[in-house]
Residue frames as a rotation matrix with the C-alpha (Angstrom) as fourth column:
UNK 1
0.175 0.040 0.984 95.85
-0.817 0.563 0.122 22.55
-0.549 -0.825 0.132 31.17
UNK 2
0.571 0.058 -0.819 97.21
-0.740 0.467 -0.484 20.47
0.354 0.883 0.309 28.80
UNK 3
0.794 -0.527 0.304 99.35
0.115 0.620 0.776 17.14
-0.597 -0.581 0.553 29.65
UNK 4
0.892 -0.208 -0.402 102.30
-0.452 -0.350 -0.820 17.55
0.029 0.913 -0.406 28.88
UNK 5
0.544 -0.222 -0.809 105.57
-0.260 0.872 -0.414 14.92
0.798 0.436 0.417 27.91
UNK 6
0.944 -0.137 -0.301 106.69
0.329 0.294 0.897 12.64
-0.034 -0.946 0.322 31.28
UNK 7
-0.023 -1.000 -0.007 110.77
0.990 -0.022 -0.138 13.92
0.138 -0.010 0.990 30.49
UNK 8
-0.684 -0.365 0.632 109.72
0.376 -0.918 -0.123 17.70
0.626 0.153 0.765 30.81
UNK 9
-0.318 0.366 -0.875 108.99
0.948 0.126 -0.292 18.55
0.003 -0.922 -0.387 34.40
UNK 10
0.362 0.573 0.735 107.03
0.593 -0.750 0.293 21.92
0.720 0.330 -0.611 34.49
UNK 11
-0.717 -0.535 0.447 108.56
0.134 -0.735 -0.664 24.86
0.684 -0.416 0.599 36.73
UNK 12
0.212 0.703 -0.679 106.42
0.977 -0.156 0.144 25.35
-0.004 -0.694 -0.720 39.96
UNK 13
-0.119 -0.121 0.985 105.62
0.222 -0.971 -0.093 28.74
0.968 0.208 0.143 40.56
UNK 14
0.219 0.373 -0.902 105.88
0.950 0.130 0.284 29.76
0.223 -0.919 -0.326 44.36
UNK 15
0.653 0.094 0.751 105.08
0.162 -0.987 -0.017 32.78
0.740 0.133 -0.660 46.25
UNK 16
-0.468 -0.880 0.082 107.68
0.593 -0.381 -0.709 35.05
0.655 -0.283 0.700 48.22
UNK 17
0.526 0.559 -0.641 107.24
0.843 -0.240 0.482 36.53
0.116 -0.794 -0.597 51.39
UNK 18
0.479 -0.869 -0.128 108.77
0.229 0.264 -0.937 39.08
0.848 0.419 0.325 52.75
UNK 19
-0.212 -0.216 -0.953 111.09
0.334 0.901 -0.279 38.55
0.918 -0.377 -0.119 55.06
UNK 20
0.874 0.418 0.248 110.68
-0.060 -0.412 0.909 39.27
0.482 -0.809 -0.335 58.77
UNK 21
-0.042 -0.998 0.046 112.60
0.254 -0.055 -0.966 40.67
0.966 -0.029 0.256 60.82
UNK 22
0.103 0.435 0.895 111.09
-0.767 -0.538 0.350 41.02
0.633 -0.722 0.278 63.84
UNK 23
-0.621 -0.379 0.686 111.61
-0.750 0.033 -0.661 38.87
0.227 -0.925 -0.305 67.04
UNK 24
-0.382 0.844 0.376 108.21
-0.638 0.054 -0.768 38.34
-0.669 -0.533 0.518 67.59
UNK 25
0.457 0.473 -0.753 107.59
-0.887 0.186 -0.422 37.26
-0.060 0.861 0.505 64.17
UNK 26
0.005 -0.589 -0.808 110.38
-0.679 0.591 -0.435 34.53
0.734 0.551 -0.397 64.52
UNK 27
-0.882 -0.398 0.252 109.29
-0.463 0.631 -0.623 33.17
0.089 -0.666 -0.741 67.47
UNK 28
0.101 0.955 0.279 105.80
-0.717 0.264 -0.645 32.95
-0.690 -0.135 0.711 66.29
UNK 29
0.673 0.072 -0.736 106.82
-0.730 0.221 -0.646 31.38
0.116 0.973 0.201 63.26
UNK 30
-0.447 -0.894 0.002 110.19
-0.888 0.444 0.123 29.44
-0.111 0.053 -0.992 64.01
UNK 31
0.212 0.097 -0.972 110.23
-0.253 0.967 0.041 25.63
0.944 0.238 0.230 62.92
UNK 32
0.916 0.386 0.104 109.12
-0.293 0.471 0.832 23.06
0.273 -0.793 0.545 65.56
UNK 33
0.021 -0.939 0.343 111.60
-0.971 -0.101 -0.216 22.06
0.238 -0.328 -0.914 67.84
UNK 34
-0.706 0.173 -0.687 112.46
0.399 0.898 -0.184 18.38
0.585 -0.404 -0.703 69.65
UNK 35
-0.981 0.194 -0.013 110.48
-0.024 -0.185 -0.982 19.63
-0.193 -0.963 0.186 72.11
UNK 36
-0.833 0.475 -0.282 107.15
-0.553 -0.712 0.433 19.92
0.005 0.517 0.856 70.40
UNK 37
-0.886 0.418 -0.203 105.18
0.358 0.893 0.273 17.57
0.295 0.169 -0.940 71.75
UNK 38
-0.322 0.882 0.345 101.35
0.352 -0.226 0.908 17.49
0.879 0.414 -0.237 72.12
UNK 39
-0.576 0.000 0.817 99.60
-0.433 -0.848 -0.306 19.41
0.693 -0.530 0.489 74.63
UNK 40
-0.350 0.611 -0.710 98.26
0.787 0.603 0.131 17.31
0.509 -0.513 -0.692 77.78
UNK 41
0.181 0.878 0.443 95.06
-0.271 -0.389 0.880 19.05
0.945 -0.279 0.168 79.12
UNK 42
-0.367 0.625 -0.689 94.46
0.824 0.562 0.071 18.91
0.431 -0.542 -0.721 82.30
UNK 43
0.814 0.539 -0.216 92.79
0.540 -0.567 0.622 20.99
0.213 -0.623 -0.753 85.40
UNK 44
0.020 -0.604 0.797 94.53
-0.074 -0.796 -0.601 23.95
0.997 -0.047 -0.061 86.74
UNK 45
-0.511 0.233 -0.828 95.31
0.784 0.521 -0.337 24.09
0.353 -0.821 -0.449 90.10
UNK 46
-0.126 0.678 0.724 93.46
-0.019 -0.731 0.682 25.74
0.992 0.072 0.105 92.44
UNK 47
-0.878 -0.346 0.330 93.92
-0.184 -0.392 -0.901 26.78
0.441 -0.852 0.281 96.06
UNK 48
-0.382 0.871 -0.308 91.69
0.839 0.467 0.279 24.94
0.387 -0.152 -0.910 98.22
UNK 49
-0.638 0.429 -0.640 90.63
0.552 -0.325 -0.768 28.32
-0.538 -0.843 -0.029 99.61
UNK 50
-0.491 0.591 -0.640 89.34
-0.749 -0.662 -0.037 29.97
-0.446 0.461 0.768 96.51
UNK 51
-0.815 0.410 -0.409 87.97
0.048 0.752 0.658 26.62
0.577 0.517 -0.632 95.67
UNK 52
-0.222 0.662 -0.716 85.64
0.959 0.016 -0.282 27.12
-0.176 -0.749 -0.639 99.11
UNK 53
-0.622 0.245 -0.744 85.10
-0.125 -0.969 -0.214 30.37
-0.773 -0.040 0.633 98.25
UNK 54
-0.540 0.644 -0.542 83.29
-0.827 -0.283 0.486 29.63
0.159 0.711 0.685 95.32
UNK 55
-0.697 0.618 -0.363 81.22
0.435 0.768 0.471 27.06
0.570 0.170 -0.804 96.81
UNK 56
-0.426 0.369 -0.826 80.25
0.820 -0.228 -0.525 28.97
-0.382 -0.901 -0.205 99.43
UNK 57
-0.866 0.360 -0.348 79.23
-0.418 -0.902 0.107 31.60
-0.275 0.238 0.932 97.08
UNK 58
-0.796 0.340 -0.500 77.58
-0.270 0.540 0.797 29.63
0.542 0.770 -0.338 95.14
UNK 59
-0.443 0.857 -0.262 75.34
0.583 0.498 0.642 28.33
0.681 0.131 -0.721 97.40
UNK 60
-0.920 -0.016 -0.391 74.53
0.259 -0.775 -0.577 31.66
-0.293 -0.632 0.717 98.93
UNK 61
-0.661 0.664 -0.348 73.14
-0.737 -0.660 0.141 32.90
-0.136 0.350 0.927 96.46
UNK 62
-0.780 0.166 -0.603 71.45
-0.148 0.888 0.435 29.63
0.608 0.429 -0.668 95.79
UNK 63
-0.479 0.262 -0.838 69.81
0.862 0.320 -0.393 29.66
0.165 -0.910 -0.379 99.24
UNK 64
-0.756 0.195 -0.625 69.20
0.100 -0.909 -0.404 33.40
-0.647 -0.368 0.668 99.30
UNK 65
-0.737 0.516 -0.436 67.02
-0.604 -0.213 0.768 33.00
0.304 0.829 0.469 96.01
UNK 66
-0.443 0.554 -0.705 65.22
0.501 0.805 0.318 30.21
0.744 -0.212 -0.634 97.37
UNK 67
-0.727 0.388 -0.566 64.33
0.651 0.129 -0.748 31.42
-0.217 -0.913 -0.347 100.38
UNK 68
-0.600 0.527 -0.602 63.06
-0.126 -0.805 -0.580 34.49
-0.790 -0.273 0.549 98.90
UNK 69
-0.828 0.454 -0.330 61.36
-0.376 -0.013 0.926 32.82
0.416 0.891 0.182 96.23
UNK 70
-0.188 0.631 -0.753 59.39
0.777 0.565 0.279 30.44
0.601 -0.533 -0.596 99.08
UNK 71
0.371 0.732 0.571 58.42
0.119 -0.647 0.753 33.91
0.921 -0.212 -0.327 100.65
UNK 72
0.179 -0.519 -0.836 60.97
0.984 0.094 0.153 34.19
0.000 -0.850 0.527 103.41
UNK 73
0.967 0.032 -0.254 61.58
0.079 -0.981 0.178 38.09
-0.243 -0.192 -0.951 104.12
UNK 74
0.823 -0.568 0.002 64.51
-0.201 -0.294 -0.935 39.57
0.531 0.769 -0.356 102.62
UNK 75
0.144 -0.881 0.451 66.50
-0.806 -0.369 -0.463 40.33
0.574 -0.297 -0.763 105.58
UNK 76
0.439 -0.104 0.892 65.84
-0.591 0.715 0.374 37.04
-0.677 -0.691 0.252 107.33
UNK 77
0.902 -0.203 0.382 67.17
0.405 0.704 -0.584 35.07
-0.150 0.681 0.717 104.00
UNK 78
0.624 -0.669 0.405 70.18
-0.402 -0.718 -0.568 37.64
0.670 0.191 -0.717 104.05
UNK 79
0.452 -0.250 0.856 70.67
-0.881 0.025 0.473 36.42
-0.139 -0.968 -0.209 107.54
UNK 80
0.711 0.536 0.455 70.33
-0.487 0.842 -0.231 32.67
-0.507 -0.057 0.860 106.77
UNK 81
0.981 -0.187 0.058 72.01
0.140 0.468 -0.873 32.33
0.136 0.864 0.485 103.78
UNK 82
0.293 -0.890 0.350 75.33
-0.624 -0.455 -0.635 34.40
0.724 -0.032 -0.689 104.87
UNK 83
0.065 -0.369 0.927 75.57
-0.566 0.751 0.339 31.48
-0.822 -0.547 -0.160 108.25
UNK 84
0.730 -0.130 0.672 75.06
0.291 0.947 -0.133 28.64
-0.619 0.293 0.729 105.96
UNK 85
0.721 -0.693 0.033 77.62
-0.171 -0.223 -0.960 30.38
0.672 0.686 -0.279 102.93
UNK 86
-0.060 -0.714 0.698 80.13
-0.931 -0.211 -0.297 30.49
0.360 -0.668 -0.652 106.20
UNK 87
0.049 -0.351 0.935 79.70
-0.370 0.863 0.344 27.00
-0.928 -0.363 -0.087 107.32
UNK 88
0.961 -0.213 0.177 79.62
0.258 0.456 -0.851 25.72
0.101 0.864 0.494 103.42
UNK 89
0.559 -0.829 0.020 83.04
-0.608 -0.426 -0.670 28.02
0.564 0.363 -0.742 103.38
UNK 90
-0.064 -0.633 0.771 84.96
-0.986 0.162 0.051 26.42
-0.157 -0.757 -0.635 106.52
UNK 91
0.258 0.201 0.945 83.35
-0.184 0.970 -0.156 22.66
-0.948 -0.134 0.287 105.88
UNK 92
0.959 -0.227 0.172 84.94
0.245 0.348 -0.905 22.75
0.145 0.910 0.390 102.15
UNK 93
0.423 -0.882 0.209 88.03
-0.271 -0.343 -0.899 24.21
0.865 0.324 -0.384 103.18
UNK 94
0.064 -0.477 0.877 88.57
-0.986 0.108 0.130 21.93
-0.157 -0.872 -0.463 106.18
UNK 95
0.014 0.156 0.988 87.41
-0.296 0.944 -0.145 18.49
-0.955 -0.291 0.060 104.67
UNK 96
0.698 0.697 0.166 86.92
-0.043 0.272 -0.961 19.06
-0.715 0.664 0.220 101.35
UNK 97
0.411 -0.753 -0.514 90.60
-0.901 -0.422 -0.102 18.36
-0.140 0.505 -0.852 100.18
UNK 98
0.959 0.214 0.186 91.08
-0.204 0.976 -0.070 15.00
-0.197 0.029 0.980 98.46
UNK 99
0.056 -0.997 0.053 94.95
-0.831 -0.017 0.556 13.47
-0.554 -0.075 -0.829 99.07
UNK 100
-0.007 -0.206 -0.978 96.24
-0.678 0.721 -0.147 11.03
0.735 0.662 -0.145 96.58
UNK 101
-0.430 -0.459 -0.777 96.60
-0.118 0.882 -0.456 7.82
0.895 -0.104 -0.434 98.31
UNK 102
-0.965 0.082 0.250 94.67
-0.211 0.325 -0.922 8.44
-0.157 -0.942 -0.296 101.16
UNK 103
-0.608 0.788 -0.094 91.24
0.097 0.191 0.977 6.89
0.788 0.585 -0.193 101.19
C-alpha cells in the first residue's frame, strides 16, 4: 500500500463475468431505459363488490363473537349476525361508493 508517483497511474484490476445468454437474464439485467421512472404507489383498485364483501365479513364475524362472548346462544348469534353481515353487504355496496366530484 505504498503511494506511489502522481505520472504513474496504477492498472485497476476488475472482475469478469460470464456472459449470459439467456433472455431472462437480459431482461433482468438490461440498462435502464428513458422510461425508468420512479414508481408511484398507490391503492389498487377494487370492485366495489368485493370491497362489501369484506366488510360484511368482517363484521360478521365481529358480531358473531360478540354476541357469543355476551352469552347469546350460538344459533341465535348465527342467526343475527348472518341478517346484519347481509344488510352491512347491500348498504356498502349500494352507498358506499365515493365519486370524484360529487359531494
Amino acid at each position: 500500500m505504498g503511494l506511489e508517483p502522481a505520472g504513474k497511474a496504477r492498472a485497476r484490476r476488475t472482475v469478469q463475468f460470464a456472459k449470459l445468454s439467456s433472455t431472462a437474464a437480459q431482461l433482468l439485467f438490461a440498462a435502464p431505459t428513458k422510461y425508468d421512472w420512479p414508481m408511484h404507489l398507490r391503492v389498487p383498485s377494487i370492485d366495489q363488490g368485493v370491497q362489501a364483501f369484506l366488510w360484511a365479513a368482517l363484521f360478521f364475524v365481529f358480531l358473531w363473537l360478540g354476541m357469543l362472548a355476551v352469552g347469546v346462544s350460538s344459533a341465535t348469534a348465527l342467526i343475527f349476525s348472518l341478517l346484519a353481515g347481509a344488510a352491512i353487504f347491500l348498504f356498502v355496496r349500494v352507498r358506499g361508493e365515493s365519486r370524484p366530484g360529487s359531494s
